[in-house]
C-alpha positions as CSV (number, residue, x, y, z in Angstrom):
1,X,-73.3,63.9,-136.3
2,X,-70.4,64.7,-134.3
3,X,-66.8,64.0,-136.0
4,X,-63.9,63.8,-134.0
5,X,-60.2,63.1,-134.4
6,X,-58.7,60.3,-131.7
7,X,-55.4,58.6,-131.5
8,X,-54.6,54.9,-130.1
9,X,-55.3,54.6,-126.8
10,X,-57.8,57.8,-126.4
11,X,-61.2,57.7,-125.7
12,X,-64.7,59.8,-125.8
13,X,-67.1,59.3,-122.9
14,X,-71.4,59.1,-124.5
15,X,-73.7,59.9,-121.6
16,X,-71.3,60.1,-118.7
17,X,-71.4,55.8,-118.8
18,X,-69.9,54.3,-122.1
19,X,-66.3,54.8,-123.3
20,X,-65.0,53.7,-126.3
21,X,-61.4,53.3,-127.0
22,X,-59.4,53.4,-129.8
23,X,-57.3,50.4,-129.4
24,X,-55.8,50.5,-133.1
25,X,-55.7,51.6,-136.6
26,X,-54.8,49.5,-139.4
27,X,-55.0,49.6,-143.2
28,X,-58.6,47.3,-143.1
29,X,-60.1,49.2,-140.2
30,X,-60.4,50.4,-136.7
31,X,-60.4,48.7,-133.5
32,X,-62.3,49.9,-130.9
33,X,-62.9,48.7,-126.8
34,X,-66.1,49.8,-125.6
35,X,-67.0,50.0,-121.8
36,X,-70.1,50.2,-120.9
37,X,-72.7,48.9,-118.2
38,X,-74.2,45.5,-118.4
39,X,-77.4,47.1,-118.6
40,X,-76.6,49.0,-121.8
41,X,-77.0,46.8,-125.0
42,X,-74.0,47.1,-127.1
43,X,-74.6,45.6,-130.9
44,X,-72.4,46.0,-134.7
45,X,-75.0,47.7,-136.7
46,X,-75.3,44.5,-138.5
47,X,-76.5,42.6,-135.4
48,X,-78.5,45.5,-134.2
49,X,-80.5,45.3,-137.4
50,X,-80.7,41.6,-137.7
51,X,-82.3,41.6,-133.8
52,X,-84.7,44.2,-135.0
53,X,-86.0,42.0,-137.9
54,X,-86.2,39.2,-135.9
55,X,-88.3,41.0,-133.5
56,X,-90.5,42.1,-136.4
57,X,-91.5,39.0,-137.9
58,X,-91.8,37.7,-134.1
59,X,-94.6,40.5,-133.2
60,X,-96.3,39.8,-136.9
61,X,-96.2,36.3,-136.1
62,X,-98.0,36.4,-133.0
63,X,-100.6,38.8,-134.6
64,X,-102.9,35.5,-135.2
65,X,-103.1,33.9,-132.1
66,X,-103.7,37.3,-130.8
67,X,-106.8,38.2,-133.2
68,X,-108.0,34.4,-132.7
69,X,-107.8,35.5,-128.7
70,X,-109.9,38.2,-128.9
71,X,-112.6,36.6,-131.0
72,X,-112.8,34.0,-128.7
73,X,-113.3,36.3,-125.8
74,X,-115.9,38.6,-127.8
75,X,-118.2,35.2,-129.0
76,X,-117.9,34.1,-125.0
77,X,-119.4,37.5,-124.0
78,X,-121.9,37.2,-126.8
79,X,-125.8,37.2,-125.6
80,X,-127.8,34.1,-127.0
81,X,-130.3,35.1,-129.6
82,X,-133.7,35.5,-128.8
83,X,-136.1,33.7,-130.8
């Protein structure tokens, strides 16, 4: 982990295309502006994680239908019994 020291109004640069900014420093926190491109996701860890638990239960959810799927597909390409 890299620790650094910045002031209002200074910046460090992650991968040549975000910035964040210190915009202020107050007794209950820091705030911070972050530029980045629109193609770069920018979450609070909070959000970050709650996405990444919905996308969980999502793939588990659809588990299921996909199992169901495939047993269709295997019984269709099934050869009748011989008797």
């Amino acid at each position: 982990m890299l620790v650094i020291t910045r002031k209002p109004e200074q910046s460090i640069v992650i991968g040549g295309e975000v910035e964040v900014i210190v915009l202020g420093v107050t007794k209950d926190g820091v705030r911070l502006g972050i530029k980045a491109p629109r193609s770069v996701q920018v979450h609070r860890r909070e959000v970050f994680e709650a996405i990444a638990a919905e996308n969980l239960a999502a793939t588990a959810a659809k588990a299921p239908v996909q199992d169901a799927a495939a047993l269709i597909r295997t019984a269709h390409v099934r050869k009748p019994e011989s008797r």
